[in-house]
N, C-alpha and C positions, 0 to 999 in steps of 0.2 A: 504494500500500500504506500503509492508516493503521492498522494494527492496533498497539493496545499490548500488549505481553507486561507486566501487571499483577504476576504474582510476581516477575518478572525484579526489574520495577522496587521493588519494596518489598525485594529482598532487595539491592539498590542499596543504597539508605539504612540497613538494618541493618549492614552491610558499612561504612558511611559512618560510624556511628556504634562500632564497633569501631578504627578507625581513629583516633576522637577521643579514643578510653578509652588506647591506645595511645600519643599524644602527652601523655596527662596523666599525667604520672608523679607516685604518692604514695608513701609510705612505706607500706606494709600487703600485704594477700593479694593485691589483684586485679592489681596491678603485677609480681606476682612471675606469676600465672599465664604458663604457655609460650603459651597461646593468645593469650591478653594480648600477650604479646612478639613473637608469631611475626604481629600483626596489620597488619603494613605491608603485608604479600605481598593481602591486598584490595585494594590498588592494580592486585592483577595481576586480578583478577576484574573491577574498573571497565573497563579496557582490553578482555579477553576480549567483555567483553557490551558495549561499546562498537562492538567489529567485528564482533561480530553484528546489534545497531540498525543501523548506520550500511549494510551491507552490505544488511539489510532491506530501506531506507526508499530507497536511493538508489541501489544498485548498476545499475541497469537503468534509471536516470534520466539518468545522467551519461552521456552519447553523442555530445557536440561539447564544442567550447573554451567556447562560453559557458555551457554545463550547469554547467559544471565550476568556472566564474568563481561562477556562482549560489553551488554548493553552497561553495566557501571561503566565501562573503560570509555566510548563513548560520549555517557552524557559528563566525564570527569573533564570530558577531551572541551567538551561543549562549553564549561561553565568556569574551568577553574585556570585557565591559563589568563582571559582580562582579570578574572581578581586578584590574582597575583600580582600582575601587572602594575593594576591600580594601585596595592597594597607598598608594591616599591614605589609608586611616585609621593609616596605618603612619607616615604622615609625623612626627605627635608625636614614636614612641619614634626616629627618626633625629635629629629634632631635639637631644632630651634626650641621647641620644650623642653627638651633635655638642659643644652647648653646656656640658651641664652634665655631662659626662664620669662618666654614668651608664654603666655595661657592660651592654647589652644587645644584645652580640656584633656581629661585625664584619660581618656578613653587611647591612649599611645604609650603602652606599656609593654615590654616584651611578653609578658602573659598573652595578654591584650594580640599580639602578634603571633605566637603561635598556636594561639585559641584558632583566629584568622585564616593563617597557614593551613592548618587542618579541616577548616571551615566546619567546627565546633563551637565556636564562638555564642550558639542561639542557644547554646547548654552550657554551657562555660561562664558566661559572664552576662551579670544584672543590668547590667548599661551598655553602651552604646560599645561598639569596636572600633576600630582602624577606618576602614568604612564602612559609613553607619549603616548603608543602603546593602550590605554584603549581610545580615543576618536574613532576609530573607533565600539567598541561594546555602545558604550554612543547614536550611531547616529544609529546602527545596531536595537537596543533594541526597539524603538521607533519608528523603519519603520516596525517592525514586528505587534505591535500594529496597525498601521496604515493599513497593509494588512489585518489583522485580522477583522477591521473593514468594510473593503471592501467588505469583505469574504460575509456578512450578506445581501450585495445587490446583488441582483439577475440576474443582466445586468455585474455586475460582470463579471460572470462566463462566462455567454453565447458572449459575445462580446468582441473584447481586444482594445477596442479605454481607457478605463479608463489606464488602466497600462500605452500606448502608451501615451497619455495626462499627464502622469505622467514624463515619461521620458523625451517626448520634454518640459517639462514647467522645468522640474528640469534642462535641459541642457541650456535652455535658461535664469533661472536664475544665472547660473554659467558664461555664456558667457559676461549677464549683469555688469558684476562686483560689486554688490553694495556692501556697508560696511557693508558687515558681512560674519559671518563663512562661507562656503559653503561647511561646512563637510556633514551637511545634506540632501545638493542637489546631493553631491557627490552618497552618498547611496543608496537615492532614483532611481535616473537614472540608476544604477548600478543595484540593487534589480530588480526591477520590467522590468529590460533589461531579467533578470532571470525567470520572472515569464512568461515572452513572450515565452520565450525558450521552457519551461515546456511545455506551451500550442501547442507546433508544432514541437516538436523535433521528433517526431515519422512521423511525416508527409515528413520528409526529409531522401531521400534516399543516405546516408553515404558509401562511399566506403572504405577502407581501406589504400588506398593513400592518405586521404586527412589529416590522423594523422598526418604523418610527413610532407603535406603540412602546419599544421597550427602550428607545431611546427617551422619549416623554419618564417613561418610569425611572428609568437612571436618574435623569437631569432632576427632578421633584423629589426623589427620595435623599438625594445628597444635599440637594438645595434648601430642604423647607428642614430638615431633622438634622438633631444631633444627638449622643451620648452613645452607648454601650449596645444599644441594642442596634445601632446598624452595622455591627462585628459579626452579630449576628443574622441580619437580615440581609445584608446585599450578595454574602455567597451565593443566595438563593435567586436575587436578582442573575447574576453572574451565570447560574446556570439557565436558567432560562436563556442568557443573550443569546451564550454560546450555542446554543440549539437551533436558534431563531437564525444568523446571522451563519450556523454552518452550514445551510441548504442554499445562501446565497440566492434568493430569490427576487430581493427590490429592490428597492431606488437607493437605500443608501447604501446597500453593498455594492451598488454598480460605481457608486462614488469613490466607495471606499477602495474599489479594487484600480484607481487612479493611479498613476506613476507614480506621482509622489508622497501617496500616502503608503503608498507601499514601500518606497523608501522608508520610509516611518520604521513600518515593521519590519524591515530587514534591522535595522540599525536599535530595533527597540530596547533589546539586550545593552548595547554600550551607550545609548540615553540613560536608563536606571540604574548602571552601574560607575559612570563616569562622574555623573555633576555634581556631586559632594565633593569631590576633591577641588573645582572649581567653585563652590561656599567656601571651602575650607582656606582658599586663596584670597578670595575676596577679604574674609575673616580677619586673615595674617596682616594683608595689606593696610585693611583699617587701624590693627593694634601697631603698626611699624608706621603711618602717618600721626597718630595720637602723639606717639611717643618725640618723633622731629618736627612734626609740624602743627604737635597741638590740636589734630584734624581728626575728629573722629566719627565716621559713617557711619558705626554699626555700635547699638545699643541694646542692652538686656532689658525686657520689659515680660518681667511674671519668669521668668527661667529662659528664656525662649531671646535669641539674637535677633534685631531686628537691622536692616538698612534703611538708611534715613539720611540723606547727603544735607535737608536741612533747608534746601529751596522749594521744593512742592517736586509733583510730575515725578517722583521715586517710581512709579508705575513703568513708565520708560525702559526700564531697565531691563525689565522682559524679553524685552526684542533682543537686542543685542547676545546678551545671555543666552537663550536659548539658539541664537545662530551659533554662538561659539561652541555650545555642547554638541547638537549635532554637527557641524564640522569638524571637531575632536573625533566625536563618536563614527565620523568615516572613517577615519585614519584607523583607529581602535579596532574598526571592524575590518577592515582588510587588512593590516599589518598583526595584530594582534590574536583577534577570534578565529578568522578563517588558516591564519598561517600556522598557529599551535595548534588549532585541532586537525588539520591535516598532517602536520609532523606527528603529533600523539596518535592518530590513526595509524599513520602508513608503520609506524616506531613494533605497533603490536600487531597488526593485520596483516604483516609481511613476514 
């Protein structure tokens, strides 16, 4: 099965790009939108449509120990060579924390790094990593493992109470509140919400009104609501989409399936894992102007850094910003993503 779901994946990368508007906290309108705010829960969407690719491409492939060796090596080839990457261009600002007792947070500690390194990080440590945006492929890595291993049992396939037992026990450890991470239950619930999908998304007869019905329902449910219970409620939105939008039958997947949205989702991977290191710059630069020039952009207001240059129109800043990420996030993708996971393929498949 080599089919690509083309809207899926462009709406990948808009979702990626929401995410980045999200970590870029300004002073102005767009930081205040709820949608704006409510924009982390697209991590649950990445996951969702992750268990349905992956469930796709590989479910019916993985049938011995060594299928199974393949498919980790693979998605290890897939995911782990830009965060590495990323994680060396991070080396500077640990440095400059180190030495020259610049504060750009404590989350740059060599624990901290080979939590990272291992991409154990989402089990390893209560706060933030190296980069921040990396605790979701840390808990991502390690639920593909776990499907893979599923893959091997035979009730598996035939039956979806396993996946469903998954969800409801990962939702109900979340709602449990115990003392600890629940970045992992997060994934799980969200994953294997995906792998349901897979399993009956064809069995569902999609009309072409119901695109911009579930666009409508995205946009109101992020926009109008806030607290705890949309952790819990837009997975469900999320599987729905990806149901709706993988038969590609209307007007905005005909949109979405555009050249350069689809650039989008090619590139959506090194948008959500690049542009914290470019926050993290911005960050620096503010604290190294305060210090020579008295000059300081970026302000804590409630825990949270904000940019604020002090004249109005911080909104601006968008544009720029995000051309630079995706321009980065070219480079990233062909020098980085594609060139390591093809050296780590051909390294083991030859």
């Amino acid at each position: 099965m080599n089919k690509r779901f083309e809207a899926l994946d462009a709406f990948r990368g808009l979702a990626a790009l929401m995410v980045v508007v999200f970590h870029l906290n300004v002073i102005g309108v767009v930081s205040e939108l709820t949608i704006v705010r409510n924009s982390s829960l697209f991590v649950e969407f990445f996951f969702v449509l992750s268990g349905f690719v992956i469930a796709y491409s590989y479910g019916e492939k993985i049938n011995n120990s060594h299928k199974l060796k393949e498919f980790a090596v693979k998605r290890f080839a897939r995911i782990w060579p830009l965060h590495f990457f990323m994680m060396v261009l991070f080396v500077p600002f640990a440095l400059a924390n180190l030495f020259l007792g610049i504060d750009l947070g404590e989350r740059f500690s060599l624990y901290s790094f080979v939590s990272s390194f291992f991409l154990v990080q989402s089990f390893t440590m209560m706060s933030d990593s190296w980069n921040i945006t990396a605790w979701s492929i840390s808990t991502e890595f390690y639920t593909y493992l776990i499907f893979g291993a599923l893959c091997l049992l035979p009730s598996f396939h035939k039956k979806p109470y396993i996946p469903l037992m998954i969800v409801l026990t990962s939702f109900s450890l979340m709602l449990l509140k115990f003392d600890i991470n629940n970045s992992i239950f997060r994934c799980l619930a969200s994953f294997f919400l995906g792998n349901l999908a897979c399993r009956y998304y064809l069995k569902f007869n999609v009309k072409p009104w119901m695109e911009w019905l579930t666009i409508i329902l995205i946009i109101v449910s992020l926009s109008f609501y806030q607290g705890k219970a949309l952790t819990y409620f837009m997975p469900f939105v999320f599987f729905v989409t990806v149901i709706i939008f993988s038969h590609e039958s209307g007007m905005v997947s005909r949109v979405l399936k555009m050249k350069y949205f689809q650039v989008l989702g090619v590139l959506s991977y090194s948008i959500y894992l690049t542009h914290a290191w470019f926050i993290s710059g911005i960050k620096s630069v503010s604290i190294i102007t305060d210090k020579v020039l008295n000059y300081k952009f970026m302000h804590t207001i409630d825990g949270v850094r904000y940019i604020d240059f002090g004249f109005g129109y911080n909104d601006l800043i968008f544009i720029p910003f995000l051309c630079v990420v995706i321009g980065f996030s070219m480079f990233t993708y062909k020098f980085v993503e594609l060139k390591f996971q093809k050296m780590i393929n051909k390294s083991y498949f030859t």
